[in-house]
N, C-alpha and C positions, 0 to 999 in steps of 0.2 A: 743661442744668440744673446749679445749682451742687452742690458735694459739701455732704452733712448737715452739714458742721462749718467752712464756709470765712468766715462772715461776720470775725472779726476777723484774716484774712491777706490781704495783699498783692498775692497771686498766688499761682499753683495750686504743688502737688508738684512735684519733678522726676521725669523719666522714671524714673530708679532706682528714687526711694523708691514712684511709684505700682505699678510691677512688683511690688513686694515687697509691699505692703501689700492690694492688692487680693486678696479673700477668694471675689469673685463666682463664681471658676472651680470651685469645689465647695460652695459654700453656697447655691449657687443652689435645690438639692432642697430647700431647707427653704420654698421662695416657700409652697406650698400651707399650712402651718402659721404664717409671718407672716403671711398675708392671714386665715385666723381668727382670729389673735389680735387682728388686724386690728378686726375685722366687732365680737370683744366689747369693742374698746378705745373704739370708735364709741359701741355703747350706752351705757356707761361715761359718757362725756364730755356726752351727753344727758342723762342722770339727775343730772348733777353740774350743768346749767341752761347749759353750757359750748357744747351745742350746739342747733340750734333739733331737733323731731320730723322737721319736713321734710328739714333738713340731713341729718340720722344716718338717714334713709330711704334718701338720695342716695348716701353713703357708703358705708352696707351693700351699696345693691345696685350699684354700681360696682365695687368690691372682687369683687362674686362675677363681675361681667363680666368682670372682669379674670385673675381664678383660673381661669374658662373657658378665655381665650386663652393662660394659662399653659401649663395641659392642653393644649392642642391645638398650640404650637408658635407660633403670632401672635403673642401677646411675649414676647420675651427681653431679656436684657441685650446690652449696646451698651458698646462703651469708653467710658469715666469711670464707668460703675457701679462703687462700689467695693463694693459687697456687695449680696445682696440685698434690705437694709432702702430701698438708694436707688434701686435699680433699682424695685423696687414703688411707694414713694414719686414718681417719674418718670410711671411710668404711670397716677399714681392723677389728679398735679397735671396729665399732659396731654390727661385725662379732665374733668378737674373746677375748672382751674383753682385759684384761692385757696380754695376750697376744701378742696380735697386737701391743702393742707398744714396745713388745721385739725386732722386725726388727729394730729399731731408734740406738742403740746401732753399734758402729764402721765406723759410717756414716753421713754425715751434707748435708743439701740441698746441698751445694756446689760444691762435686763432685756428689751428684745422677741429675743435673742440666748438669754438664758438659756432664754426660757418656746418659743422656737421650735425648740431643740436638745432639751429634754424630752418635748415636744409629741409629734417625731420621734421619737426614741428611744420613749416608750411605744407607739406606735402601732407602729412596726418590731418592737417585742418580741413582739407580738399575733401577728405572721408567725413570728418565730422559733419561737414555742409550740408554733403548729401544726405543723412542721415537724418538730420534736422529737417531737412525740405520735405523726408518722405511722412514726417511724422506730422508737419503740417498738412503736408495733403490729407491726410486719414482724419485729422483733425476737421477740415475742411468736407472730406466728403460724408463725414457724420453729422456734420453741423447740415448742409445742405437737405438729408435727408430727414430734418427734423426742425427746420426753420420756422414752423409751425403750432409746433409743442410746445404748450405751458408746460412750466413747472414755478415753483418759489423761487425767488431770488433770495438772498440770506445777506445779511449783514452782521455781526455778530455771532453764525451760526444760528442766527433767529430770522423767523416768516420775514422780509420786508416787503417787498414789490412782486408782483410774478411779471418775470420774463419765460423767454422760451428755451428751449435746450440747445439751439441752433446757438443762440447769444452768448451761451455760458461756456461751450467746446471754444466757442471763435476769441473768447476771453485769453483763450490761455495759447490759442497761435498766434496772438497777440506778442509775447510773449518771448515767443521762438524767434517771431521774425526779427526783434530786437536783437536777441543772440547772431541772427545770422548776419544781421548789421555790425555787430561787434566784431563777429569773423571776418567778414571782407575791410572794415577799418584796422583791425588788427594788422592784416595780413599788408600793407604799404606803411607801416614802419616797422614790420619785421623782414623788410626786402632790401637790406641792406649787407653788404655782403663783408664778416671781418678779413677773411683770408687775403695776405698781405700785408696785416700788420704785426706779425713775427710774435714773439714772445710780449711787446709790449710799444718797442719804438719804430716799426717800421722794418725798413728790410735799406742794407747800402746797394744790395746787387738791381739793377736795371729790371727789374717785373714791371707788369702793367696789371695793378688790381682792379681796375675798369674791365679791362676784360674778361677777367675771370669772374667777375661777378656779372657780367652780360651773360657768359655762358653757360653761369648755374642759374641765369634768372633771376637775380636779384635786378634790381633796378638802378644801385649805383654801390661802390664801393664806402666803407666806413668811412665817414671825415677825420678821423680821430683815434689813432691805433690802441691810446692805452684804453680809452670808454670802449673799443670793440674787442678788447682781450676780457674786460669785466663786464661790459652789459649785460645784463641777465633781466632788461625790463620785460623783453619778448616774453620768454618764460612766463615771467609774474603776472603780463596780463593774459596770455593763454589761459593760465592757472584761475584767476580769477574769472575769467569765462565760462571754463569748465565748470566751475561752482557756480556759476549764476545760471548755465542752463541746472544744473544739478538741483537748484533749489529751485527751478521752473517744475522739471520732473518729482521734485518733493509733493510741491503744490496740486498737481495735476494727481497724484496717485495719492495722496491723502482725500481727495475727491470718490474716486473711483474707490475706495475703502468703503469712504461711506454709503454711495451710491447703490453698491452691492449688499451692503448690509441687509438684515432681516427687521429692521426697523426703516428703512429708509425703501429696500426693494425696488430701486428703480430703472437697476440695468443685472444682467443676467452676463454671466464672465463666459469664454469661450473655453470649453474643457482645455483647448492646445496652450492657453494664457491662464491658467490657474492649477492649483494642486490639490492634493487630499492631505488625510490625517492619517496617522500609522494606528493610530485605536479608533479613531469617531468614523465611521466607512459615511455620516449624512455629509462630511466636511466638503467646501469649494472654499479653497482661502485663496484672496486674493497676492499673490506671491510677487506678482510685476508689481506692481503698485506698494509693497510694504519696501522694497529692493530699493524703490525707487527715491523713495522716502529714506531708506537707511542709509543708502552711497553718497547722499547729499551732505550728511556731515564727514565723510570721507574727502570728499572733494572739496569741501572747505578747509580742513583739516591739513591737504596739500600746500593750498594757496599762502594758508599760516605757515605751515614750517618751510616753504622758500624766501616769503616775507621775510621771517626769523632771519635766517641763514645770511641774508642778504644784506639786513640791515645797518651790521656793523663792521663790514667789510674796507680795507681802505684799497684804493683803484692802485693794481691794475689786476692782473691772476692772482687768487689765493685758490689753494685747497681745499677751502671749503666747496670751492665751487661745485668741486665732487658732488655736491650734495643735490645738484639743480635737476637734476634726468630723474630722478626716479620718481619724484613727486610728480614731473610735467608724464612722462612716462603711465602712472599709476592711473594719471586722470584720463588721459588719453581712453586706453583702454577699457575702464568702467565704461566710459560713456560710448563706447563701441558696442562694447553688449548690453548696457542699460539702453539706448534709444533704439536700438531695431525690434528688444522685446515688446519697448512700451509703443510702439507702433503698431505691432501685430496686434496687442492687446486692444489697446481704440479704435482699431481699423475690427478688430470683432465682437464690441461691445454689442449685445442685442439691450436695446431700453425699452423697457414696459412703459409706455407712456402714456397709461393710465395711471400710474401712480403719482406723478408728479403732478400731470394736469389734476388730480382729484385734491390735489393737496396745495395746489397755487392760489388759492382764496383763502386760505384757511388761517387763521392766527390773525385776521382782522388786517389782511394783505392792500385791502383795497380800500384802506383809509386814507388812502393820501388823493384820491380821486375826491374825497370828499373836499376836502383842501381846497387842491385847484380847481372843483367847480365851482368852488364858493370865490375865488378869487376872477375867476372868467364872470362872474357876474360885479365884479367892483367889489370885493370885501380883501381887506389887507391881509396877506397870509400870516402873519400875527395869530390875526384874530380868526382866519381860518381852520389855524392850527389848532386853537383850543378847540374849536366849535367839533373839529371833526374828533378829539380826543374826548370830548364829553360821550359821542356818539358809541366810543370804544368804552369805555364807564358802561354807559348805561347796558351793552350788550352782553357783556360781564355779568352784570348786574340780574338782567332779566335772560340769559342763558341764551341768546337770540344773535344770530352774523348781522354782519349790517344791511344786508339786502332786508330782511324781516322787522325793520324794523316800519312799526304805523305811519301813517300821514302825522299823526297825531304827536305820537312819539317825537319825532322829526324836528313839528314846529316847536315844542315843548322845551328841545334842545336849544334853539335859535329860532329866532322868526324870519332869519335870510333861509333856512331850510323846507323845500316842501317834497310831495313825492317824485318829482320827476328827477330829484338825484338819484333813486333807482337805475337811472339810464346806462349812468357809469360806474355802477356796482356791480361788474361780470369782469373776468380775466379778458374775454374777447374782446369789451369795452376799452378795458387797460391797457392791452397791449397797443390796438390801432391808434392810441390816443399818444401812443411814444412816435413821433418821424420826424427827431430832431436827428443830425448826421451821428454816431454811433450809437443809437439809441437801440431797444428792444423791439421797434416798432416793426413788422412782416418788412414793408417795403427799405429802413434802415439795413436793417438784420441782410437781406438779401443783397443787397449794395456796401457793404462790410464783407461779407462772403465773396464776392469778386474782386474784391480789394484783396482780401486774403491770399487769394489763388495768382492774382498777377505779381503778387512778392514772393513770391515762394516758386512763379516761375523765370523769377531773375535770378535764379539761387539754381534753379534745375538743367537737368543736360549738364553741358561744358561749363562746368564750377568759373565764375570769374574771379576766384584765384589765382595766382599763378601755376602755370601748368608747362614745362619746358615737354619740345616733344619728345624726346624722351629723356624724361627727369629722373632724377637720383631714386634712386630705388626700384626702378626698372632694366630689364633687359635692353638689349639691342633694336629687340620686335615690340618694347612699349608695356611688355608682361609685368606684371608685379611680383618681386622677390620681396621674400622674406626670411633675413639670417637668424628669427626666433623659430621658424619654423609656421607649423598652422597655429592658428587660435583654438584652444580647446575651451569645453564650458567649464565656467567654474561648481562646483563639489561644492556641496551643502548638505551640514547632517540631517 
């Protein structure tokens, strides 16, 4: 079969420019969402008097015979497919003869490209959602089982305040649930649907792009045919998302590094979430957590080269566009098997929580108690400041935490100081003295932790994504196809 574009050339490509130009070798995953757009380009063309009932019957159900043998590995692409708009098209015309190439009419790769790369991407966001929600939860039900636990809070990587470990987990589903906000705002301005606006200026034949994008679930057709043959923002902000959770999981696993460390000691890794050394047999190295850290410059690294790519393009399709899938593609994927490992992983964190609690006073943590007691009695935090900074002086000094230090001592510092600031030099003291609304304090912390769990359960179950019932990349019965095949793990030396 000839290529979609050969009738006024001569003779075919050279072998260079077909190597380079051929897209089949990663656009293939999108077969399952051109063959829906497929199936509503068919009714489309029926309604418009274009095709007979019988024809657009033939079509439909060919196309889905064909999405079958997609699914199952029966057809693929074959050299001279240069993408998978001809590779389908092949299959449809060596199914259906002239027929099959009656679907080509009212239509250009250009927008069946745009509305099959959206298609995808909405539909993959649906996975990403869930994925994020489960990794909140694990978040959440470790924080709950340790709402209680000092440890150090750090600023700088240095002692500041102790809070509890409940506060520090709920920090970073913080986090998440931003991401999953950005997913579901994402997902209503990538619900527009281009097909229908042909190569660039629309279509002369009588279609109804309202309806075909009802039918794939968009929520309105493109206003604007040449911006829906070039839009590529969908992409760019997926892409950017992808890296912002990316750099969430960076944050969170540079955590979990240290936590586990032999200086730090303060969470123990789950043999099924860590690995060994091929010489040291003492090793647990933390492997989720370096992974997690390392794909984050991966996934920034996407969001730059489609930025790139994009920048200096002038509207309406160019070539480059080529370039848009495999970055949104690559990110996808990473974070498919980055966040269900780093799930398992905090979902079996065991915390020695003696280590932290013995270490949440320590580095002169609870100078700032000294502060605001000096200020709860009328002295301006100013001069609070100093007063309780002389106190760290003097501790330094005479080798002494500030619980230990004398009556004497105390007044010697200031004469607003006597011993009953001892009261509020304990972590216990510290912590109940936070119940401002996100604070560290027991009864904040636990009221943050239900806040947690009700956003993460607007996000669970039935994704409020869009969801057609049965959407692109499914069977007839709702099953999920896949024309890459299974996922396998990635190989590491």
């Amino acid at each position: 079969m000839a290529a979609l574009w050969g009738g006024r050339f001569s003779g075919g490509p050279a072998e260079a420019l077909q190597a380079l130009n051929d897209s089949i070798g990663f656009d293939w995953r999108l077969a399952p969402y051109d063959i829906a757009a497929s199936q509503a380009h068919a009714r489309v063309l029926r309604r418009a008097g274009l095709l007979t009932e019988e024809e657009c019957d033939t079509l439909v159900e060919a196309l889905a015979v064909l999405g079958a043998e997609v699914a199952s590995g029966d057809f693929a692409p074959r050299p001279g497919d240069e993408d998978v708009h001809t590779a389908l098209e092949r299959g449809l015309v060596e199914k259906l003869g002239d027929l099959g190439g009656k679907l080509r009419a009212g239509r250009s790769r250009n927008d069946q490209i745009a509305t099959d790369l959206r298609l995808y991407a909405r539909d993959a966001a649906k996975g990403l959602t869930a994925d994020l929600v489960a990794l909140v939860e694990a978040l959440s039900a470790q924080a709950e089982g340790h709402l209680y636990d000092p440890a150090p809070g750090m600023t700088h990587l240095q002692h500041a305040q102790p809070i509890t470990i409940g506060h520090q987990l709920l920090a970073h589903a913080q986090g998440f649930l931003r991401d999953l906000d950005r997913l579901r705002d994402w997902d209503k301005r990538a619900a527009v649907c281009p097909l229908g606006s042909g190569a660039l200026s629309g279509s002369s034949l009588p279609l109804d792009p309202a309806a075909v994008a009802a039918e794939l679930g968009f929520d309105s057709p493109a206003p604007n045919s040449v911006d829906a043959v070039a839009d590529r923002d969908f992409a760019a902000e997926l892409a950017f998302i992808g890296a912002q959770i990316g750099v969430h999981l960076s944050r969170l696993g540079e955590e979990v590094i240290l936590w586990s460390s032999q200086e730090f000691g303060w969470v123990t890794l789950d043999d099924a979430f860590s690995t060994g050394s091929s010489i040291m047999p003492q090793k647990k190295n933390p492997d989720v957590a370096e992974l997690a850290r390392g794909k984050a410059g991966r996934l920034v690294g996407n969001l730059t080269s489609l930025l790139v790519t994009l920048k200096g393009l002038p509207f309406a399709y160019n070539k480059d566009l080529q370039e848009d899938k495999e970055p949104v593609f690559d990110t996808l994927d990473n974070l498919a098997l980055l966040l269900p490992a780093t799930t398992g992983m905090v979902a079996t964190l065991r915390f020695n929580t003696e280590r932290p609690a013995a270490s949440a006073p320590t580095g002169f943590s609870l100078a700032t108690e000294i502060a605001d007691w000096l200020v709860r009695k009328g002295v301006p935090f100013r001069d609070a400041h100093e007063v309780a900074g002389s106190c760290v002086a003097l501790c330094e000094k005479e080798s002494l935490d500030l619980h230990e230090l004398s009556d004497e001592q105390l007044e010697g510092v200031s004469g607003h100081l006597d011993g009953s600031v001892r009261e509020v030099l304990t972590v216990e003291g510290a912590l109940a003295g936070r119940t401002t609304p996100g604070s560290t304090g027991p009864e904040a912390v636990k009221a943050q932790l239900a806040q947690v769990k009700d956003r993460a359960a607007e996000f669970g179950g039935k994704s409020d994504l869009h969801r057609a019932p049965t959407g692109p990349g499914e069977d007839a019965a709702g099953r999920r196809i896949s024309p890459t095949g299974p996922r396998t793990s990635q190989k590491r030396s």
